[in-house]
C-alpha positions as CSV (number, residue, x, y, z in Angstrom):
1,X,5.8,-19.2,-21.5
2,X,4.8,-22.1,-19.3
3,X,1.9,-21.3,-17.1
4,X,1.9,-22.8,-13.4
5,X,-1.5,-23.4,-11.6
6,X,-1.5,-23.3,-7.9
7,X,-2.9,-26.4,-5.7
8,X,-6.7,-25.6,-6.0
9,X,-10.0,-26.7,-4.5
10,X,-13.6,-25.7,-5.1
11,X,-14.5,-22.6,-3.2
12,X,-18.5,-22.6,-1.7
13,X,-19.0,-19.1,-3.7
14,X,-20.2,-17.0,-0.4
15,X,-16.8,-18.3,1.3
16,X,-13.7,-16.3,1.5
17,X,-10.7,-18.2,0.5
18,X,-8.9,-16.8,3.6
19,X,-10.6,-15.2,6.4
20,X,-9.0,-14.1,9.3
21,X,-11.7,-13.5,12.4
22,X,-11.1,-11.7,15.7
23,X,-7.8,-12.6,15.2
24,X,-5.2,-11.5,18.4
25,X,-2.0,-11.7,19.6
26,X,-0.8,-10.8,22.8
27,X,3.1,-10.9,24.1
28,X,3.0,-10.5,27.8
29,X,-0.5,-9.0,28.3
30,X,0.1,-6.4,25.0
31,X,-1.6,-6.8,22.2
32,X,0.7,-7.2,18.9
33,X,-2.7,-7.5,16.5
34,X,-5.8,-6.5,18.1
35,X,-9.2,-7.8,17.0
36,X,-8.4,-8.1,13.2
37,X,-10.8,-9.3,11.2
38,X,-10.5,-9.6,7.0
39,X,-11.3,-11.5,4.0
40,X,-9.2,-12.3,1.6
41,X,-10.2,-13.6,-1.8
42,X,-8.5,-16.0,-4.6
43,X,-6.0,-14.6,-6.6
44,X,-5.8,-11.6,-4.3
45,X,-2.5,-9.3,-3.9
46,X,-3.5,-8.3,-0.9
47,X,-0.8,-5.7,1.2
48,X,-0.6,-5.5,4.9
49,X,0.7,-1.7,5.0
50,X,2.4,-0.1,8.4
51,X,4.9,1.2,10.1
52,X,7.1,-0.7,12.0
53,X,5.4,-2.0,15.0
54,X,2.0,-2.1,14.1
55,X,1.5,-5.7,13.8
56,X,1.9,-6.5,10.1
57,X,4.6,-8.8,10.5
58,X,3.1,-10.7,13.5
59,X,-0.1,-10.9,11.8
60,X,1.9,-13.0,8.2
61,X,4.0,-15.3,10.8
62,X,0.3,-16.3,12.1
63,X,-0.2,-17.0,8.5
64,X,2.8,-18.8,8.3
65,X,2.2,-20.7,11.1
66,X,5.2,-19.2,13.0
67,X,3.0,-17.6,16.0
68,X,-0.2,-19.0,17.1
69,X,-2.7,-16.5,17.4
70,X,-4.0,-16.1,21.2
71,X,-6.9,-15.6,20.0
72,X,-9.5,-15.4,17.0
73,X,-10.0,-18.0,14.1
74,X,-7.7,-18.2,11.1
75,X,-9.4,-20.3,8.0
76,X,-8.2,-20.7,4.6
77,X,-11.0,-22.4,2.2
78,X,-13.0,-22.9,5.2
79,X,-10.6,-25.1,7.3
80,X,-8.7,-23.7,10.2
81,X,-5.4,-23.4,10.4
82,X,-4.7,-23.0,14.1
83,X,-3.4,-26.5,14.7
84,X,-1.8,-26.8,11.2
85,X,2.1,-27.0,11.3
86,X,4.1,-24.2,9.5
87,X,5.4,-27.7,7.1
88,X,2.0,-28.9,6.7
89,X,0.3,-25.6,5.7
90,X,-0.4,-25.0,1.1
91,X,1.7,-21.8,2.2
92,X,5.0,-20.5,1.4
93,X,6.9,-17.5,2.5
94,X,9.6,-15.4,0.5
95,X,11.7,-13.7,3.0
96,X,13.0,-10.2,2.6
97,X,16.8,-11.8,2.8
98,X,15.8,-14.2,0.3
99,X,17.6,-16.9,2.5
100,X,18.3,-18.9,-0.1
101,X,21.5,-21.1,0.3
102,X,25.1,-19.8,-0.7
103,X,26.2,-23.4,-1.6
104,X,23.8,-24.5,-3.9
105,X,23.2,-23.2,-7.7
106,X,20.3,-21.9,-8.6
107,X,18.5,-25.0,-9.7
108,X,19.0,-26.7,-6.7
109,X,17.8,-23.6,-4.9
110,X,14.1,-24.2,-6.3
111,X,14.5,-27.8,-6.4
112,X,15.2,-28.1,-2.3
113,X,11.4,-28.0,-1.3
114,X,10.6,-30.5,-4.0
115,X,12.8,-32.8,-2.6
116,X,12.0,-32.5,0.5
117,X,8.8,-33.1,-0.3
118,X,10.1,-36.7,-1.9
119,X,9.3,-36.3,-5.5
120,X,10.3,-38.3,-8.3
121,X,13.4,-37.0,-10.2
122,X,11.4,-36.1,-13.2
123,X,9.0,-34.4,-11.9
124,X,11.0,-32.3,-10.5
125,X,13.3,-31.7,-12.9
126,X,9.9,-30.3,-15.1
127,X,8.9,-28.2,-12.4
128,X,12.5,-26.5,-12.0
129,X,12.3,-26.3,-15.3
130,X,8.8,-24.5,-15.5
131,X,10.2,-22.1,-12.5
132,X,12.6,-21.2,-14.4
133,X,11.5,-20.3,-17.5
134,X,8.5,-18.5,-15.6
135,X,10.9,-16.5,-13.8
136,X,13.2,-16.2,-16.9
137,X,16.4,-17.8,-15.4
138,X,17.0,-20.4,-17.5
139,X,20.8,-18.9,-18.2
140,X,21.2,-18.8,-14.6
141,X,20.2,-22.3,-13.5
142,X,24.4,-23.4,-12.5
143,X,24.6,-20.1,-11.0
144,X,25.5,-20.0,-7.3
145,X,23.7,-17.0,-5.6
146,X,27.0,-14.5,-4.7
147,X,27.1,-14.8,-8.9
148,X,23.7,-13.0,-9.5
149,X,22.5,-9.3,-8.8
150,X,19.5,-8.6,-6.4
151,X,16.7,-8.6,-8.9
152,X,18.1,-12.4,-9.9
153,X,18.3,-13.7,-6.5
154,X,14.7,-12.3,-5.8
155,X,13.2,-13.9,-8.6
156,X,15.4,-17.2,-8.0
157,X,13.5,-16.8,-4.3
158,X,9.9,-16.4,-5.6
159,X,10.7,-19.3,-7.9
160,X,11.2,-21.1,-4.8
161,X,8.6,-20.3,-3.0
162,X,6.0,-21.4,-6.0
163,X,7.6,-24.3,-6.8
164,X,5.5,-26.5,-4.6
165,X,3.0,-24.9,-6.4
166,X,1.0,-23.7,-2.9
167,X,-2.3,-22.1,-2.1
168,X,-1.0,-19.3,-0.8
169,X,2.2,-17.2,-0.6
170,X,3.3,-15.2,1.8
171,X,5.8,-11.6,1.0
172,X,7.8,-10.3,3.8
173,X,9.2,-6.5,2.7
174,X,9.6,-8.5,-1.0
175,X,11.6,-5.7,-2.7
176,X,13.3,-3.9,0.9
177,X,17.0,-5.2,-0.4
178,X,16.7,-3.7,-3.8
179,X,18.0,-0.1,-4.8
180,X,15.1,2.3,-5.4
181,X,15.5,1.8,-9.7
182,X,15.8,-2.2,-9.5
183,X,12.4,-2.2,-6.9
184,X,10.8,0.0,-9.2
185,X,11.1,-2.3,-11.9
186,X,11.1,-5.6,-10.5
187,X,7.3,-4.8,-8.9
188,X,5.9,-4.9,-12.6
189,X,8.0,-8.2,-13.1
190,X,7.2,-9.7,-9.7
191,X,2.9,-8.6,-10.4
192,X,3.0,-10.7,-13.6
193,X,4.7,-13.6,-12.5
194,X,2.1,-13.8,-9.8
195,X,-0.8,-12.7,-11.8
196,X,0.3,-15.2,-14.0
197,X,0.6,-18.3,-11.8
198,X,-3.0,-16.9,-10.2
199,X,-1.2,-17.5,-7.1
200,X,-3.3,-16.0,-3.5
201,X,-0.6,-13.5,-2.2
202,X,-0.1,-11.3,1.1
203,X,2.7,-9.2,1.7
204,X,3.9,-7.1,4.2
205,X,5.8,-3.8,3.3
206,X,6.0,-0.6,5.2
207,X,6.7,1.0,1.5
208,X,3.7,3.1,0.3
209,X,4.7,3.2,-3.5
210,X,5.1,-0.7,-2.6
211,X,1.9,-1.8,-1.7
212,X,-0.3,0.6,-3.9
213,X,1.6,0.1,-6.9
214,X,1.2,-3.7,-6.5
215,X,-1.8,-5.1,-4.5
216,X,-5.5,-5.4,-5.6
217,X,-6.5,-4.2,-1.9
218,X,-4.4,-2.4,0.4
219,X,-5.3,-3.2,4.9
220,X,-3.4,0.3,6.6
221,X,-2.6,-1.5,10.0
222,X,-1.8,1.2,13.3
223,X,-1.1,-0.2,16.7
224,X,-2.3,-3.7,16.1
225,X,-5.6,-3.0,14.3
226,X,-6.7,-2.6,10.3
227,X,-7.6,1.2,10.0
228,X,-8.7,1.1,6.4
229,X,-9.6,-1.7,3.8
230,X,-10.0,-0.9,0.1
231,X,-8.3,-0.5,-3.6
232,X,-5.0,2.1,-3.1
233,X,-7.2,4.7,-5.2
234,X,-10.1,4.5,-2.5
235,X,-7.5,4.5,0.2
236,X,-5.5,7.3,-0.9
237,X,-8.4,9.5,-1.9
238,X,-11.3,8.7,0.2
239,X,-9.5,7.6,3.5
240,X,-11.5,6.6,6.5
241,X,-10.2,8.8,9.2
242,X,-7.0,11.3,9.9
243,X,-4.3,8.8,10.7
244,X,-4.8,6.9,7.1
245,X,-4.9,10.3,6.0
246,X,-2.3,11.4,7.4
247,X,0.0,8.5,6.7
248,X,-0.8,7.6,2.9
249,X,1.1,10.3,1.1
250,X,1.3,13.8,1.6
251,X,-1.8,15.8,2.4
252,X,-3.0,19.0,4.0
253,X,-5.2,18.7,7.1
254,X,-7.1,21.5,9.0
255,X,-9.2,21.2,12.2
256,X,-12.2,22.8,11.9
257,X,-16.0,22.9,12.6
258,X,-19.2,22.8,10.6
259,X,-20.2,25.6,9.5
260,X,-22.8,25.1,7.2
261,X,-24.6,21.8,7.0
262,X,-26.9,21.5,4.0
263,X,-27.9,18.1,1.4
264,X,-25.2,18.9,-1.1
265,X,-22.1,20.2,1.2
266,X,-20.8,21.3,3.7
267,X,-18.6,24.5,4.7
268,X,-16.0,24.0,7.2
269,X,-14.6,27.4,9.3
270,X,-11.2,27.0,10.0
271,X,-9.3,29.1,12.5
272,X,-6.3,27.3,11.5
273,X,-5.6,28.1,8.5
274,X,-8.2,31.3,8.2
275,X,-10.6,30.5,5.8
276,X,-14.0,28.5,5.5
277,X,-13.9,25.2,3.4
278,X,-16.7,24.1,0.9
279,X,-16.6,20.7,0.0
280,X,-19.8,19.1,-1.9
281,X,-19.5,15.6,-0.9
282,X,-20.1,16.2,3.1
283,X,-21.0,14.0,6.3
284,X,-24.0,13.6,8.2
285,X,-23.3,15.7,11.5
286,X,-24.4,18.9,13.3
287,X,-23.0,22.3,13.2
288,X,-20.2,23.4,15.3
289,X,-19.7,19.6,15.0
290,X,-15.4,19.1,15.4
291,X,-13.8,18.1,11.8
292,X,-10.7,17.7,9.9
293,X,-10.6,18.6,6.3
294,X,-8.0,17.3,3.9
295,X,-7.1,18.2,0.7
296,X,-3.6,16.6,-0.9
297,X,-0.8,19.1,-2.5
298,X,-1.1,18.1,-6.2
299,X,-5.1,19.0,-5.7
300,X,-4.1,22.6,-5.4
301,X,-3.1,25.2,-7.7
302,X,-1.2,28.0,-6.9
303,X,0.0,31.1,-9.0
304,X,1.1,34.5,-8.5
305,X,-2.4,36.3,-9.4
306,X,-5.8,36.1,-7.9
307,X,-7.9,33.2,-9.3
308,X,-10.1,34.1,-11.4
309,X,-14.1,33.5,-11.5
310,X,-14.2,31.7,-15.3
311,X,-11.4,29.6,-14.1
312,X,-11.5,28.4,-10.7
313,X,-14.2,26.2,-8.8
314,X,-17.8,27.9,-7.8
315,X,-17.2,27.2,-4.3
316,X,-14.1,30.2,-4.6
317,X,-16.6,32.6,-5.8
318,X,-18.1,32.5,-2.4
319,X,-14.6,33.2,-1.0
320,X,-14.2,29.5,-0.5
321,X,-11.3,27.0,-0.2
322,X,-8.7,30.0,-1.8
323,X,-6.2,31.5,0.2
324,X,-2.6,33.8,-0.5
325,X,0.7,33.5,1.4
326,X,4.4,34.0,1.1
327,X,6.4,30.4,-0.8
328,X,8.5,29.4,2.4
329,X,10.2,26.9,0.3
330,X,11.0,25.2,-3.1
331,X,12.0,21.4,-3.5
332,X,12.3,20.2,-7.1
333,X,12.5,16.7,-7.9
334,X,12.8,16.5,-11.6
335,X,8.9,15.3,-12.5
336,X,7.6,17.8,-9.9
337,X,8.4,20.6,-7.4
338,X,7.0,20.9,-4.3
339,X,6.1,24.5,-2.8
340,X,5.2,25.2,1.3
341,X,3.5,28.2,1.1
342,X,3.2,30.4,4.6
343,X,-0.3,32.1,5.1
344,X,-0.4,34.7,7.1
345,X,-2.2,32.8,10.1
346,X,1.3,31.0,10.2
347,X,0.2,27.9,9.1
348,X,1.6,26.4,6.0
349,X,0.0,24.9,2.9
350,X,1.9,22.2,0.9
351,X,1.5,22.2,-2.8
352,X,2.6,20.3,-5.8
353,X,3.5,21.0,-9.7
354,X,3.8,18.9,-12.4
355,X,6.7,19.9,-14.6
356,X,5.4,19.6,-17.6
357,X,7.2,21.9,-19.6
358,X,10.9,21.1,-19.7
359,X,11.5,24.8,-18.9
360,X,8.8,26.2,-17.3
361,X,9.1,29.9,-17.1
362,X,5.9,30.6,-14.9
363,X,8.2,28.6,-12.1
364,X,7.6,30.4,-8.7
365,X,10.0,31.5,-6.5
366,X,10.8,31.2,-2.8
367,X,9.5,34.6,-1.6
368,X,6.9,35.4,-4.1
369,X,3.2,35.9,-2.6
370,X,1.0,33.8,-4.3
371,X,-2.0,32.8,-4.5
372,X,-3.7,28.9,-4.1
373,X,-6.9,27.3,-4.3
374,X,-8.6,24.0,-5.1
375,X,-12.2,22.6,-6.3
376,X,-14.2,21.4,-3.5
377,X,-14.5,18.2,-4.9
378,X,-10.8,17.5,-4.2
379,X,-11.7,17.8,-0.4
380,X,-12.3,15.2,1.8
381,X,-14.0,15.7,5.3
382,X,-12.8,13.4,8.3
383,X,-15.0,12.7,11.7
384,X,-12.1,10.5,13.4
């Protein structure tokens, strides 16, 4: 397969190829995206993660060149792109619609840019040509876009958008219009081709299976501001405070306060939920210092009897992070089945099974008291 370089320059090697500082901006005296400051790297996926209305779309139309920022300094390989027009930025965007036009085939589709651009006839006639064997469309080329399914047209529109070979490329909601088996498998196709190219890319999804199944880095953005920076494993596991928390996957999150305050750990008393929490990796703070400690469903094990002390975590032999209740509820989902189990402080405790058996005849039942508990190593302790 033909491989396409993007437009390149030397980078100074302490330099980020994009770096976005201070960056804000305000629509009648509120602040869309508040103070964000990143760097970006070369041949980055890098995802802008939310919810809607917390500033991750405003922040890529900056990028873009759409919006100016009111603000803060936006440089890519050093220069700044504040007075660059949206035409004359090495930047494409790939819209969620796809926008690509109804009356032209899909050769012409990728080859619009180029000619805009005022390119010579055989040149770009080789780089349709490389597009679309990169994007494996060749069949497709005298296609018109009502004649192709969703996965075509989206890789007819990244085609597009790397045609003119740019610096960077930009990913609004890239998958959004595609049913939940097609996104699934067009993320893998659409990480290769860009892997491939060696393309800089930031999108913008509010999809958490989106953006941690496909970026290198992952920015969690919350009323205008980045909350969290790091690789979707540090993210998801170590998160920096309660919202990221709270809003990457499921978890479990008690109030609480410090207890016990040694080197090692830490042992969290929790009204909440009734119990006191051990976790080894603590935080420097004070006792009776205020805490949250979170520990996600598929970290705990339940059962119907007792654990017991050869096979659960030493911190349970101390009466630690293990805890009975009544199973609320029962979801299954085919790969897993999700339990609520109600303790008798009232609050509940989420938990999650593998299936792994294809019929598992240890399978709980709503009603059943049972019995949960987890390793203190699977905790994590939040100050904020």
């Amino acid at each position: 397969m033909t491989t396409v370089s993007p437009g390149t320059a030397s980078i100074e090697p302490d330099r980020p190829f994009l770096l976005l500082q201070n960056v804000i901006k305000s629509f009648d005296g509120i602040h869309a995206v508040n103070d964000v400051s990143v760097a970006i790297e070369q041949g980055e996926i890098f995802a802008l993660l939310g919810s809607s209305g917390c500033g991750k779309s405003t922040l890529l139309r900056m990028l873009a060149g759409f919006e100016t920022p009111t603000s803060g300094k936006i440089l890519l390989e050093g220069k700044s792109l504040t007075e660059v027009a949206p035409h004359e930025r090495p930047i494409n965007m790939m819209f969620q619609s796809y926008a690509l036009f109804p009356h032209l085939t899909v050769w012409d589709n990728i080859a619009f840019g180029l000619r805009r651009a005022g390119l010579q006839r055989d040149v770009i006639a080789e780089q349709v040509r490389q597009m679309l064997e990169l994007v494996q469309m060749q069949a497709y080329a005298q296609r018109k876009p009502h004649q192709l399914s969703g996965g075509q047209q989206q890789r007819v529109a990244l085609a597009r958008s790397l045609a003119r070979r740019p610096k960077l490329l930009l990913l609004d909601e890239p998958l959004g219009a595609l049913d939940k088996k097609l996104r699934e498998r067009t993320q893998v196709e659409l990480v290769n081709i860009i892997e491939q190219v060696g393309v800089t890319c930031v999108m913008v999804t509010h999809d958490q299976d989106e953006a941690m199944s496909m970026a290198s880095r992952v920015a969690v953005m919350s009323e205008g501001r980045i909350r969290q920076v790091g690789a979707p494993g540090d993210v998801y596991e170590t998160p920096s405070c309660v919202f990221v928390a709270d809003f990457i996957g499921n978890i479990n999150l008690f109030a609480g306060q410090v207890q016990v305050d040694e080197a090692d750990h830490i042992v969290v008393s929790t009204s909440e939920a009734g119990l006191s929490m051990f976790v080894p990796h603590g935080i420097t703070g004070t006792l009776g210092m205020p805490v949250h400690v979170g520990v996600r469903p598929e970290k705990i094990v339940l059962q119907l009897e007792p654990p017991q002390a050869g096979m659960r975590a030493k911190a349970c032999e101390h009466g630690h992070n293990s805890i009975e209740g009544v199973i609320a509820s029962v979801a299954y989902f085919g790969n897993q089945t999700h339990y609520v189990l109600r303790l008798d402080s009232g609050t509940t405790l989420k938990v999650s099974r593998v299936n792994s058996a294809r019929f598992d005849s240890a399978a709980l039942e709503r009603g059943q008291r049972a019995h949960a508990w987890w390793d203190g190593s699977d905790a994590v302790v939040l100050t904020s």
